[in-house]
FIROFI-40287 format. One line per field, with one value per residue (C-alpha): x, y, z; residue number from 1. Coordinates in nm, 3 decimals, decimal comma, always signed. Each point is the difference from the previous one (the first is absolute). Layout:
x <- [X / ...]
y <- [Y / ...]
z <- [Z / ...]
nr <- [NUM / ...]
***
This chain:
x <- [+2,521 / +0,168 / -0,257 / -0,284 / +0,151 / +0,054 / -0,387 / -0,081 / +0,255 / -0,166 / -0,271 / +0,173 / -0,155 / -0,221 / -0,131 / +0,055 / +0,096 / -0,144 / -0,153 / +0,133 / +0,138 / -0,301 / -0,196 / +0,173 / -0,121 / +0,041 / -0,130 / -0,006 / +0,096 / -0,059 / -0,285 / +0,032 / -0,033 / -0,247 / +0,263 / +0,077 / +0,226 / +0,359 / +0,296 / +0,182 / -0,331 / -0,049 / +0,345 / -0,002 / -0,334 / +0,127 / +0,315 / -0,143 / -0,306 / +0,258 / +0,196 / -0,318 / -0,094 / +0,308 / -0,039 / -0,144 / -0,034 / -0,259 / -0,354 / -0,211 / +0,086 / -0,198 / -0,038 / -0,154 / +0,021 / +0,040 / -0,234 / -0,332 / +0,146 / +0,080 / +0,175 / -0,109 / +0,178 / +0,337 / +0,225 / -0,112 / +0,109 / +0,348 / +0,039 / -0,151 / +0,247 / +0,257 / -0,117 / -0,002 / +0,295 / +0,161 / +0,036 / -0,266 / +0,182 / -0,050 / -0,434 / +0,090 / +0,146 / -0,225 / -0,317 / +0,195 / +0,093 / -0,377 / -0,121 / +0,222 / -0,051 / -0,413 / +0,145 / +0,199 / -0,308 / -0,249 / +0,216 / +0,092 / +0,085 / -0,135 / -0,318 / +0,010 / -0,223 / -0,117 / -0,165 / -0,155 / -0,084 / -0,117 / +0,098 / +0,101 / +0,117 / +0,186 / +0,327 / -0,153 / -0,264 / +0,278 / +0,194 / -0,327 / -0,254 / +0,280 / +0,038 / -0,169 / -0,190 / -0,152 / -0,182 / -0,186 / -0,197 / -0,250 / +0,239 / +0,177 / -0,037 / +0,141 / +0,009 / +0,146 / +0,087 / +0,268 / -0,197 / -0,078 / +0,384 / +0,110 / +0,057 / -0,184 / -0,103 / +0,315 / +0,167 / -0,196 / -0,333 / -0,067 / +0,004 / -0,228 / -0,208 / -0,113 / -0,108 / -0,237 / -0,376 / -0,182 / +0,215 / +0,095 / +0,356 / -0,011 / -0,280 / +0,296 / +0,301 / -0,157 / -0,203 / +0,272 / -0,279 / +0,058 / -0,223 / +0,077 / +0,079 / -0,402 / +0,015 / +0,328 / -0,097 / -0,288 / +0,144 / +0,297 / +0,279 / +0,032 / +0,026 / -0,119 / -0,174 / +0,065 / -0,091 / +0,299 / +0,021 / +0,050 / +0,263 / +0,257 / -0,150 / +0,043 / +0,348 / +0,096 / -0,137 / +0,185 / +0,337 / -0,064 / -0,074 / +0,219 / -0,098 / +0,008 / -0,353 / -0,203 / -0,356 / +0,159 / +0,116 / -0,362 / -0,108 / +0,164 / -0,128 / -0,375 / +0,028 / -0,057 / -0,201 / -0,305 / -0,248 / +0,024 / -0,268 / -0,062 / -0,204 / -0,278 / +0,152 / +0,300 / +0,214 / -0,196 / -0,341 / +0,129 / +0,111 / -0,325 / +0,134 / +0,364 / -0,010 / -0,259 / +0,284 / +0,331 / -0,035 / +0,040 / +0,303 / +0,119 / +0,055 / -0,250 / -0,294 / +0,043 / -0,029 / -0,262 / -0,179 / +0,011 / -0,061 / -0,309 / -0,111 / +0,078 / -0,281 / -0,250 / +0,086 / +0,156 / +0,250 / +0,328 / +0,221 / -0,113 / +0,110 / +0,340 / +0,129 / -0,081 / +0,167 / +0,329 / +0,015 / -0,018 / +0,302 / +0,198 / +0,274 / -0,165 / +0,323 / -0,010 / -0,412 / +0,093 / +0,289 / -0,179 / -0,327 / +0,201 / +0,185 / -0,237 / -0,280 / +0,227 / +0,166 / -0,355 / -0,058]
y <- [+0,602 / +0,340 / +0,227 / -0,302 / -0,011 / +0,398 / +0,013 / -0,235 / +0,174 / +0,365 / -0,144 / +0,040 / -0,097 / -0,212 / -0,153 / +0,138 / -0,206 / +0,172 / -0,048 / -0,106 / -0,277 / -0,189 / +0,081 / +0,029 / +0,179 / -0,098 / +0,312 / -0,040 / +0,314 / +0,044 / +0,209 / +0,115 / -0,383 / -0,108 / -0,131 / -0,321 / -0,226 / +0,043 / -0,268 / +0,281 / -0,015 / -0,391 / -0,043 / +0,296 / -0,164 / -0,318 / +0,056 / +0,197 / -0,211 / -0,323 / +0,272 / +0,105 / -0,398 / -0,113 / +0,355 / -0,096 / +0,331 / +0,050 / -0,073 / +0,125 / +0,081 / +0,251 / +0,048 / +0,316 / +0,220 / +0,351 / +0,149 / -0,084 / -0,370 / -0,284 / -0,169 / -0,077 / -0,270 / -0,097 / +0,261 / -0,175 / +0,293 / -0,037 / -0,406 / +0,021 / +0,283 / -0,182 / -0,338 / +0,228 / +0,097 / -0,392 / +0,002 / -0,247 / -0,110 / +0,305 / -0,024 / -0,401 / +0,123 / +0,272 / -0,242 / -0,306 / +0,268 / +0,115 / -0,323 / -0,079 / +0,316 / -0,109 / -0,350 / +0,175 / +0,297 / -0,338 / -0,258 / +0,346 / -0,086 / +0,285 / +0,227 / +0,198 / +0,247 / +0,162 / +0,348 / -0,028 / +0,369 / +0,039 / -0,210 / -0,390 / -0,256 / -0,274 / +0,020 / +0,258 / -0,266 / -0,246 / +0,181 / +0,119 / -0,295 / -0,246 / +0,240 / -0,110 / +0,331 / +0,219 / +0,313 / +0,169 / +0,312 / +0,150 / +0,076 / -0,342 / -0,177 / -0,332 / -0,190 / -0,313 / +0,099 / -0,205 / -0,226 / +0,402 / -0,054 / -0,347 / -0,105 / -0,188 / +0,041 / -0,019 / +0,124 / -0,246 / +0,095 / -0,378 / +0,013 / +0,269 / +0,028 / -0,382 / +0,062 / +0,281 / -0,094 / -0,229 / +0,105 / +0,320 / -0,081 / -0,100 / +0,305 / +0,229 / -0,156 / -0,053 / +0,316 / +0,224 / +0,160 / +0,313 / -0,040 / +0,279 / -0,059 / -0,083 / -0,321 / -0,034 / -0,087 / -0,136 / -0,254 / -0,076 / +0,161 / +0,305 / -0,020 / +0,297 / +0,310 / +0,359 / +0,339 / +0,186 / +0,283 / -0,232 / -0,206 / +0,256 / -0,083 / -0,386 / +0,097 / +0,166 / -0,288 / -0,258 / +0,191 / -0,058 / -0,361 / -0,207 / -0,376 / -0,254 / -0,117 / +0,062 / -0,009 / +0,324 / +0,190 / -0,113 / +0,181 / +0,257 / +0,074 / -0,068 / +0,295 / +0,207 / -0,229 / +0,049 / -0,180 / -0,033 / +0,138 / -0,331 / +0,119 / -0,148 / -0,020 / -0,119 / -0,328 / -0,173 / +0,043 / -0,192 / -0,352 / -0,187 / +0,059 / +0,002 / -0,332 / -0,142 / +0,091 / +0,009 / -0,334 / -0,192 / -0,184 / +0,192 / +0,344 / -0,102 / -0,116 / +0,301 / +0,241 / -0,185 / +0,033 / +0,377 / +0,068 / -0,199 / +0,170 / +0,330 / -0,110 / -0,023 / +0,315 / +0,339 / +0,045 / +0,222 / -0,235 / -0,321 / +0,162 / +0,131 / -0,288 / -0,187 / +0,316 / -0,047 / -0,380 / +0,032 / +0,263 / -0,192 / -0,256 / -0,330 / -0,230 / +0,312 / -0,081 / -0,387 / +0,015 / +0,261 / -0,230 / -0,331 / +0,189 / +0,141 / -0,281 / -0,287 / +0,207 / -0,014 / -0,365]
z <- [-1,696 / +0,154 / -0,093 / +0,105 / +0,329 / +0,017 / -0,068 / +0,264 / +0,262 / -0,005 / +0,254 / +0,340 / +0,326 / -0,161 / +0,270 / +0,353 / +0,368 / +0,305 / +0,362 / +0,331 / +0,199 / -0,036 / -0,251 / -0,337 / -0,320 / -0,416 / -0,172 / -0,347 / -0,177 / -0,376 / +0,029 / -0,400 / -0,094 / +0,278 / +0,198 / -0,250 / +0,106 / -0,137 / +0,036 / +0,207 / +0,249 / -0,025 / +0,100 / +0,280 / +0,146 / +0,060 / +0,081 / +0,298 / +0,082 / +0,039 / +0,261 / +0,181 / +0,019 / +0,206 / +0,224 / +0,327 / +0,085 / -0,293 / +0,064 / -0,317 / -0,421 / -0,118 / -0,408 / -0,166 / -0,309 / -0,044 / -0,235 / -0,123 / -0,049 / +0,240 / -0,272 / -0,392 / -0,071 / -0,131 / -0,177 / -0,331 / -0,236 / +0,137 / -0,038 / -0,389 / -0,074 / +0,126 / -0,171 / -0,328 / +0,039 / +0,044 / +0,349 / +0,088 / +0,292 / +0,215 / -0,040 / +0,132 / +0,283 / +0,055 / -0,020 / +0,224 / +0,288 / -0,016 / +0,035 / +0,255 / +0,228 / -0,030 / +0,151 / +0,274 / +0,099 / -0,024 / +0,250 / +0,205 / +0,343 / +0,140 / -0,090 / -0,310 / -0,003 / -0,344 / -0,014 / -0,371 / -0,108 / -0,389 / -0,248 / +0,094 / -0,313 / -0,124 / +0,216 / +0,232 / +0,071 / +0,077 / +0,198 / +0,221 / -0,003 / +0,104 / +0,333 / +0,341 / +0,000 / -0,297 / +0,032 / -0,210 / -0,069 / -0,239 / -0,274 / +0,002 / -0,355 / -0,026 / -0,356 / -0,065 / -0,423 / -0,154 / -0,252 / -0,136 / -0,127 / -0,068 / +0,371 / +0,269 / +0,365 / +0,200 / +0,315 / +0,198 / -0,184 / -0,002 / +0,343 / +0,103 / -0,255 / +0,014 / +0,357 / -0,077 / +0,026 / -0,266 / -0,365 / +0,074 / -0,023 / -0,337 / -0,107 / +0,138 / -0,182 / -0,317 / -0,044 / +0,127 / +0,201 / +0,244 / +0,304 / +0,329 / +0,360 / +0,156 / -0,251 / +0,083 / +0,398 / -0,106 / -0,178 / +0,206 / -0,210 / +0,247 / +0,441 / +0,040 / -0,136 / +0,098 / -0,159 / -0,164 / +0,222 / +0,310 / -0,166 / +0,143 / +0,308 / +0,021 / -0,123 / +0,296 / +0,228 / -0,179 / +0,102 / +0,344 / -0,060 / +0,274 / -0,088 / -0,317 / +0,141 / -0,297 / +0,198 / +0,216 / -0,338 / -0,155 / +0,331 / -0,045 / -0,380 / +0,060 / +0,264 / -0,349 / -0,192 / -0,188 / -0,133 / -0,404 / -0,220 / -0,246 / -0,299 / -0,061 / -0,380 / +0,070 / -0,049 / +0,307 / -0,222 / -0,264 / +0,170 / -0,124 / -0,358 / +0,042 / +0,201 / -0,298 / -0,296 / +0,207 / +0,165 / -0,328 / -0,053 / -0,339 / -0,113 / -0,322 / +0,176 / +0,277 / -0,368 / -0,104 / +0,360 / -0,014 / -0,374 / +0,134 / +0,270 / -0,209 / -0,239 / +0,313 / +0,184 / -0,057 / +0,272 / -0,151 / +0,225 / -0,142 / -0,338 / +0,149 / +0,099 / -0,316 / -0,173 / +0,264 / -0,056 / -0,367 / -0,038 / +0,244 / -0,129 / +0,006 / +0,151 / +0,271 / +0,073 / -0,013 / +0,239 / +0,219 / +0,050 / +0,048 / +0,256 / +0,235 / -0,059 / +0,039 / +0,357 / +0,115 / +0,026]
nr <- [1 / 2 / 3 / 4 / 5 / 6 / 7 / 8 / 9 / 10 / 11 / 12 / 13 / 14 / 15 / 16 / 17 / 18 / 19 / 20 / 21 / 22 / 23 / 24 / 25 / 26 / 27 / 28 / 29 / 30 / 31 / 32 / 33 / 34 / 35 / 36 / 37 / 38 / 39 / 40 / 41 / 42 / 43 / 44 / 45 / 46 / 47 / 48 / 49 / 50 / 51 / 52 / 53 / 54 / 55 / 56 / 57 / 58 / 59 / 60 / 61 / 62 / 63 / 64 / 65 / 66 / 67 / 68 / 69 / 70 / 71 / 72 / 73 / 74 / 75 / 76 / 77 / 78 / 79 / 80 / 81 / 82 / 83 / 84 / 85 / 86 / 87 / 88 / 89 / 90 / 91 / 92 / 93 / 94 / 95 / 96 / 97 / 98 / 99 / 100 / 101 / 102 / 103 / 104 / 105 / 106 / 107 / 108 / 109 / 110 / 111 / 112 / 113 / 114 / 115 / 116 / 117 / 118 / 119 / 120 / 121 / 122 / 123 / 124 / 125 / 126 / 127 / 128 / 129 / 130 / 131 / 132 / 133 / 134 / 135 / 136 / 137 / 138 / 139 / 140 / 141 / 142 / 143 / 144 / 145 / 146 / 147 / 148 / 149 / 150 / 151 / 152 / 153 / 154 / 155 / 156 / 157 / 158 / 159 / 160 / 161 / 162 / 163 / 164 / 165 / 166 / 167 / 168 / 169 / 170 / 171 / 172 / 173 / 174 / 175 / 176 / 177 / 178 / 179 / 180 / 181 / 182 / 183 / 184 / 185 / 186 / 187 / 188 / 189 / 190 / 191 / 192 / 193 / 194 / 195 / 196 / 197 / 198 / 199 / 200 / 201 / 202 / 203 / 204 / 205 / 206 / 207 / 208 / 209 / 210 / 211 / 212 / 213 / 214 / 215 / 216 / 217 / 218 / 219 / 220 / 221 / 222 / 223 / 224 / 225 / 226 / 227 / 228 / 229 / 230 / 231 / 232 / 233 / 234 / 235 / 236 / 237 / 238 / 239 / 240 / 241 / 242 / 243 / 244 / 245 / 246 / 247 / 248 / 249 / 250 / 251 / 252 / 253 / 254 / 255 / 256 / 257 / 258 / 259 / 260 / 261 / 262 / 263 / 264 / 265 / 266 / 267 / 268 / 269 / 270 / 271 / 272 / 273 / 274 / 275 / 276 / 277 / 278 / 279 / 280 / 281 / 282 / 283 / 284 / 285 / 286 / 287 / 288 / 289 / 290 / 291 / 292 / 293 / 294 / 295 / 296 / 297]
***
């Protein structure tokens, strides 16, 4: 267990507390491992979001990445070495303090404000799409890929994916599909859309932020805000088919929809997604789909 720990332990700083009196910043800071979430980070988080909560003098949480990543996920080469190695215990309480943090950013008493650069997934989507706020840019990515290794939609997946429009929500968490930040506004996962090189910009105007009145900070942000570029081939022109095989009530008939409609028409999606669902572990697909349909009615 020394030299586990000793390998975990040469990552200092892994995730950085800045800002002012009012407007406090989480900067995640594993830049080499797109800023996955660690225990050490889980624990730092919300041990300092539960001090910023009861602060009256703080106004605003802001959460961002260095790097080309918000956040990929949890640190899940860590937990299976550990698990490996015997010491199951430490991925339980890696996994329960994740889960738990998601609860605390999503009942947050004040606005949490998530600037989602790059690469968004699994626990970087919980920690983010739980927040009041989320902006994104052209390079933001979000992906939703456990069933791709034996686990299901969680961190409060259930949640926001069963309020996306039509079946969306369950095209997303059983596909493992990426779509970018214009879908992401457009389809209510995102606030707010900005181009990279202004996110600096609505940076700086957060930091003067003076108020926990989230219509003032939304102000504030759409100073900078620009109107996404949806493609015309992207997820928002496939809803008539994805709400045709995603709406049915079992992950059998929703194969048996697509492998269908792949017969009919040559579209490489249709034929991803049956190629995702069928590589994916079949409890994980089960779980998944009873999760986020079930949420949604």
């Amino acid at each position: 267990m020394a030299m586990i720990r000793h390998s975990f332990d040469k990552d200092v700083n892994q995730v950085l507390f800045e800002g002012n009196s009012c407007v406090k910043k989480v900067i995640l800071n594993r830049p080499q491992k797109l800023n996955c979430l660690s225990h050490q980070m889980i624990s730092e988080i919300t041990k300092k979001l539960k001090a910023y909560e009861i602060d009256p003098g703080v106004k605003v949480v802001v959460l961002k990445g260095n790097g080309k990543a918000f956040c990929a996920g949890g640190d899940v080469v860590a937990s299976y070495i550990c698990m490996v190695a015997g010491h199951w215990s430490y991925a339980a309480s890696s996994y329960k303090k994740q889960v738990v943090l998601d609860y605390i950013v999503g009942t947050y008493a004040k606005p949490v404000v998530a600037l989602i650069h790059g690469i968004v997934m699994g626990g970087g989507a919980g920690l983010s799409m739980n927040g009041a706020l989320k902006i994104v840019t052209e390079n933001t990515v979000f992906a939703m890929p456990e069933t791709s290794i034996g686990h299901f939609v969680d961190v409060g997946a259930s949640y926001f994916l069963s309020r996306l429009p039509g079946f969306l929500g369950e095209y997303l968490g059983l596909t493992g599909t990426k779509i970018r930040g214009p879908d992401m506004v457009a389809c209510g996962l995102a606030t707010h859309f900005v181009l990279s090189k202004d996110l600096h910009l609505v940076e700086s105007a957060l930091d003067e932020v003076t108020s926990s009145d989230t219509s003032k900070i939304s102000k504030v942000i759409r100073i900078y805000e620009h109107k996404p570029d949806v493609k015309q081939d992207g997820v928002y022109s496939r809803m008539e088919i994805i709400n045709k095989c995603f709406s049915r009530k079992t992950v059998e008939e929703i194969l048996s929809s697509l492998e269908r409609e792949a017969e009919d028409r040559e579209e490489k999606w249709i034929l991803e997604a049956i190629k995702s669902m069928k590589s994916a572990c079949p409890i994980s697909l089960k779980i998944s789909l009873k999760s986020v349909y079930n949420e949604g009615f």
